[in-house]
N, C-alpha and C positions, 0 to 999 in steps of 0.2 A: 865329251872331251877325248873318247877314246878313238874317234873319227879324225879330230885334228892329229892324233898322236900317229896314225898309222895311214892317214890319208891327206897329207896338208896342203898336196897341192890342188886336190879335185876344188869343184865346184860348192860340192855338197860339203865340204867342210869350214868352205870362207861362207857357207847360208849358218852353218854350225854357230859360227861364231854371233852371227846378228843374234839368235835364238839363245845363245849361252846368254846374251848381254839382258835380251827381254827378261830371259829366267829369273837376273840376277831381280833388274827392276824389278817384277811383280814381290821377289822378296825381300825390296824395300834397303837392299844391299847396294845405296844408288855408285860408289864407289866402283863397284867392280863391275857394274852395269856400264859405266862410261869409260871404265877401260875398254871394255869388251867392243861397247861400239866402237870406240877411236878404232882401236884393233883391226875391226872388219871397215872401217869405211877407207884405210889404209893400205889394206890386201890388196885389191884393186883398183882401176882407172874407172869402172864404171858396175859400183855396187849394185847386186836386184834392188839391195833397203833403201838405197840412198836416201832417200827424202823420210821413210819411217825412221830410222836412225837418228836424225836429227828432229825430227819431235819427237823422240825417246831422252835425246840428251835437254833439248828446251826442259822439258817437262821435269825433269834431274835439277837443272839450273835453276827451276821454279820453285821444288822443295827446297833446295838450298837456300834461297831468297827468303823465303817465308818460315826460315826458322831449324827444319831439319839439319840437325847437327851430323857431322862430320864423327867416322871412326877413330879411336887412339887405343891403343891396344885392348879389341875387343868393345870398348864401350864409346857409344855413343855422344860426344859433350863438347865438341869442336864447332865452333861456328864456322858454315863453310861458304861465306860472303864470297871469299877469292874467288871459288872453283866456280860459284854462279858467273864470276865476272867473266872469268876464261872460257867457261860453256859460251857465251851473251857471245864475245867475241869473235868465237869460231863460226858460230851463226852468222854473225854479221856479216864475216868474211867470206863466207861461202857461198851461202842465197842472198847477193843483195838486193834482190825485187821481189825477193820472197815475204807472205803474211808473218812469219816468223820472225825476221827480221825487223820488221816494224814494232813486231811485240818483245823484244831482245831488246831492241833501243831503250822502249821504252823500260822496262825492268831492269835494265842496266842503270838508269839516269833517276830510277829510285832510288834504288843501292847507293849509288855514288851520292845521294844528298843525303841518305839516312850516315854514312862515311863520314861526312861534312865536307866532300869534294865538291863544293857549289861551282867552282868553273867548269871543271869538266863533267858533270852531272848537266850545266846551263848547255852546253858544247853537243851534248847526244839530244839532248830536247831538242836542238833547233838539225842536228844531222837527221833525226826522223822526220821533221818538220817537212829539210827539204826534200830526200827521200822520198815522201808520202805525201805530198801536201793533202789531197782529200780524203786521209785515212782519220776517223774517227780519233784514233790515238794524236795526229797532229794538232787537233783539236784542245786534249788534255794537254798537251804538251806544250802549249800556248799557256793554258792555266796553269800549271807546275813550274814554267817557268818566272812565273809572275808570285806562284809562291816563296819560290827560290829567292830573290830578289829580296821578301817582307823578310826570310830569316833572315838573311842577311844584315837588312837593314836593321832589326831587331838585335844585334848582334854585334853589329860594328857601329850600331848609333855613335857618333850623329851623323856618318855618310851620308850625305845626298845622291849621290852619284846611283846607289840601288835603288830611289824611289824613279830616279829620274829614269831609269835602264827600266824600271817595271812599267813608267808611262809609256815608253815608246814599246812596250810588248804589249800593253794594251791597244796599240792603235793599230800593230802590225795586227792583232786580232780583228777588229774592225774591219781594214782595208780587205783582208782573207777570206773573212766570213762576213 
């Protein structure tokens, strides 16, 4: 930090930054690890990390998802679902052709059913779908989406409307595969 302090505009001090961010990550600090990268992938037009950066933050987004709790003064015990959701999205937005992206969809459109955001959880299953159509994940994302559909219908009995939305994802699966 003492290279950004007395060097901020060199080169060697926005590579600083990606490297403070790694730091933070290897210690589990994902918070200041994703500041860090935002930080450096913002310094410049065309970062060296660019692309490591963002599967540093995927990877942030991942812990987030599966559980790793969020700082609050010092202690660890915040569910930090959002900040998965706003990683997911910056991905999205950034590399859209990117493998990343297809796996942000999908990790996004978990989250939002684990939420109970069933439409727009339904809405990122089928944007990866068309996205990606012969990406492995499109695949699940046909079958998730036909889950989505059963809570539903479980839920809102007696709807017909979710069995009948899950038949015609069953055939769009058919026709596809």
């Amino acid at each position: 930090s003492m290279l950004l302090e007395e060097y901020p505009t060199t080169a060697f001090a926005q590579d600083v930054l990606f490297y403070l961010a790694v730091s933070y990550f290897e210690l589990e600090e994902y918070e200041k690890a994703n500041y860090y990268f935002s930080n450096y992938l913002k310094q410049q037009m065309t970062p060296k990390f660019f692309e490591e950066a963002f599967i540093y933050k995927f990877k942030i987004a991942e812990k987030y998802r599966t559980g790793t709790k969020k700082s609050l003064f010092g202690l660890k015990w915040i569910p930090a679902r959002q900040e998965a959701l706003h990683i997911y999205e910056e991905v999205i937005s950034t590399l859209p052709n990117h493998e990343l992206t297809a796996q942000s969809l999908f990790a996004k459109a978990e989250l939002l059913t684990k939420d109970k955001d069933y439409k727009t959880s339904i809405e990122t299953y089928q944007t990866l779908i068309q996205q990606f159509p012969k990406h492995f994940l499109a695949i699940r994302s046909y079958v998730e989406i036909g889950r989505v559909y059963l809570i539903q219908s479980q839920k809102e009995y007696p709807d017909q409307d979710h069995l009948e939305l899950a038949t015609i994802n069953l055939h769009r699966i058919s026709a596809n595969f």
